[in-house]
C-alpha positions in Angstrom: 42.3 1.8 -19.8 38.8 2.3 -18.5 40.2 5.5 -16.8 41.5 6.9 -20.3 37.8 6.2 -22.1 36.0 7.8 -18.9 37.9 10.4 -19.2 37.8 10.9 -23.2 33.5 10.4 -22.5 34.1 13.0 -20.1 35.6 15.8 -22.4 33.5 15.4 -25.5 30.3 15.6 -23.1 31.7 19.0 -22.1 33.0 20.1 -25.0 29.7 19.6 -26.8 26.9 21.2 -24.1 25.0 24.0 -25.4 26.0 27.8 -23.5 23.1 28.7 -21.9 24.3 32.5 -21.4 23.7 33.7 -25.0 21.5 36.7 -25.8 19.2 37.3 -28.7 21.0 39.9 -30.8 20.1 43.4 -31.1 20.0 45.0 -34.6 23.1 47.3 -35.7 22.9 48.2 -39.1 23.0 51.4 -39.7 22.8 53.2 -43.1 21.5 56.1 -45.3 18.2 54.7 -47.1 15.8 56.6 -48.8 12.1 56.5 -47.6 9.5 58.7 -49.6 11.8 61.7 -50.8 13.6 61.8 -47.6 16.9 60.0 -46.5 16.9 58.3 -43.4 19.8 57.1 -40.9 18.9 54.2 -39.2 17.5 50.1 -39.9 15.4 49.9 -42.8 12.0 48.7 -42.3 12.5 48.9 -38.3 13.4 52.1 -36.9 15.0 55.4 -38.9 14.8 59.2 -38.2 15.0 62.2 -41.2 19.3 62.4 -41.5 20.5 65.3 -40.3 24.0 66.4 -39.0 24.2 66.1 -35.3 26.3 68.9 -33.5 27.8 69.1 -30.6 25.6 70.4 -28.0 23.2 71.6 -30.6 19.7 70.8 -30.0 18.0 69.9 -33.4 14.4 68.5 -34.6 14.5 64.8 -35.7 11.5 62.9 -37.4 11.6 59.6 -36.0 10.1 56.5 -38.1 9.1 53.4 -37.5 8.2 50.1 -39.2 6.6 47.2 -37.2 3.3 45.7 -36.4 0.7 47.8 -33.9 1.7 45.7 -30.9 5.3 46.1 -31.1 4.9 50.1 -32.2 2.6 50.4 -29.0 4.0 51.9 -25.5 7.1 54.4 -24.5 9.8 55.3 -26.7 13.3 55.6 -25.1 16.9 56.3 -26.3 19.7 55.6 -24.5 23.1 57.2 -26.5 26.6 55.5 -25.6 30.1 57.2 -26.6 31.7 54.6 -28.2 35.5 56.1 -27.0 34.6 57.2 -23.6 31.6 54.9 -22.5 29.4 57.7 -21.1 25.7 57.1 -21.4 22.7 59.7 -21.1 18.9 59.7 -22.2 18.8 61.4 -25.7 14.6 61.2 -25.5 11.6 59.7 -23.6 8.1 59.7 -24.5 5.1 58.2 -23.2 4.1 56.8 -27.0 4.9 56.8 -30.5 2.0 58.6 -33.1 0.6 57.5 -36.2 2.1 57.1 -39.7 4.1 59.5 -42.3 6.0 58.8 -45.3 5.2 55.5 -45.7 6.4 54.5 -42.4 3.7 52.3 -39.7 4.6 55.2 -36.9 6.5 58.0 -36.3 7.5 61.2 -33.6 8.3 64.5 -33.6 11.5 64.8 -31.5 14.0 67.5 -30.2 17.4 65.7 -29.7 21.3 66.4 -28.9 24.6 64.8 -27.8 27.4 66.8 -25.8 30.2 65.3 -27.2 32.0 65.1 -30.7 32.7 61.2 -31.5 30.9 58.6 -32.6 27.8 57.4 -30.2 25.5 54.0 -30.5 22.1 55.1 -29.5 20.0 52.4 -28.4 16.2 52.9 -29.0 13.4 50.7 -27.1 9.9 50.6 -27.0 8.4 49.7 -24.2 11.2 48.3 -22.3 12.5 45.9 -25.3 15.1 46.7 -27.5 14.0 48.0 -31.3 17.7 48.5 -32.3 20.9 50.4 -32.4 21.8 53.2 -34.6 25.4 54.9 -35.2 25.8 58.4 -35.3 28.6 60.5 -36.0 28.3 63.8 -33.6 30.8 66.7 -35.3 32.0 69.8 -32.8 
């Protein structure tokens, strides 16, 4: 009997402890929002750029914007794209540091960007090492 209740203590201890391996979650949401008289693709109130359609191999301007306190807007900008089908992974932009305001966003930056393959891709921006967000594009041939 004691063996049966040590062992029924035993379980529930387990089965109620706390996983210490969980990450804080990065923010996904991305949709068409207006901001000023421009649309943006992106998180509102975080991090957007000007929507245009990405193309294959096809280098195009992108107005980045930006939403967040001084501190958090202050240091490198990087972003990371991912193909969601095939998993390859290559540095869409890198700069030293994001520049001031426009269009009612806290920051923002000029940028030259492309993707080399048609799909879908997750690009993953940070700023200054920690994560700012991910946004979805949709990259036509």
């Amino acid at each position: 009997m004691k063996k049966i209740i040590w062992m029924a203590l035993f379980i529930m201890c387990v089965g109620c402890q706390q996983t210490g391996n969980e990450e804080s979650p990065v923010t996904t949401k991305t949709e068409e929002f207006e901001a000023g008289s421009f649309t943006m693709r992106g998180i509102p109130d975080r991090v957007a750029f000007i929507d245009a359609p990405w193309i294959e191999g096809k280098t195009q301007k992108y107005m980045w914007h930006f939403w967040g306190s001084e501190e958090e807007l202050k240091g490198a900008f990087k972003v990371t794209g991912t193909h969601t089908e095939t998993g390859e992974t290559v540095t869409v932009l890198e700069t030293s540091e994001i520049a001031g305001p426009v269009n009612g966003a806290d920051a923002s930056l000029p940028s030259n960007m492309s993707l080399p393959k048609s799909g879908e891709w997750e690009l993953d921006t940070r700023v200054d090492g920690e994560s700012f967000g991910t946004i979805l594009v949709h990259v036509k041939e």
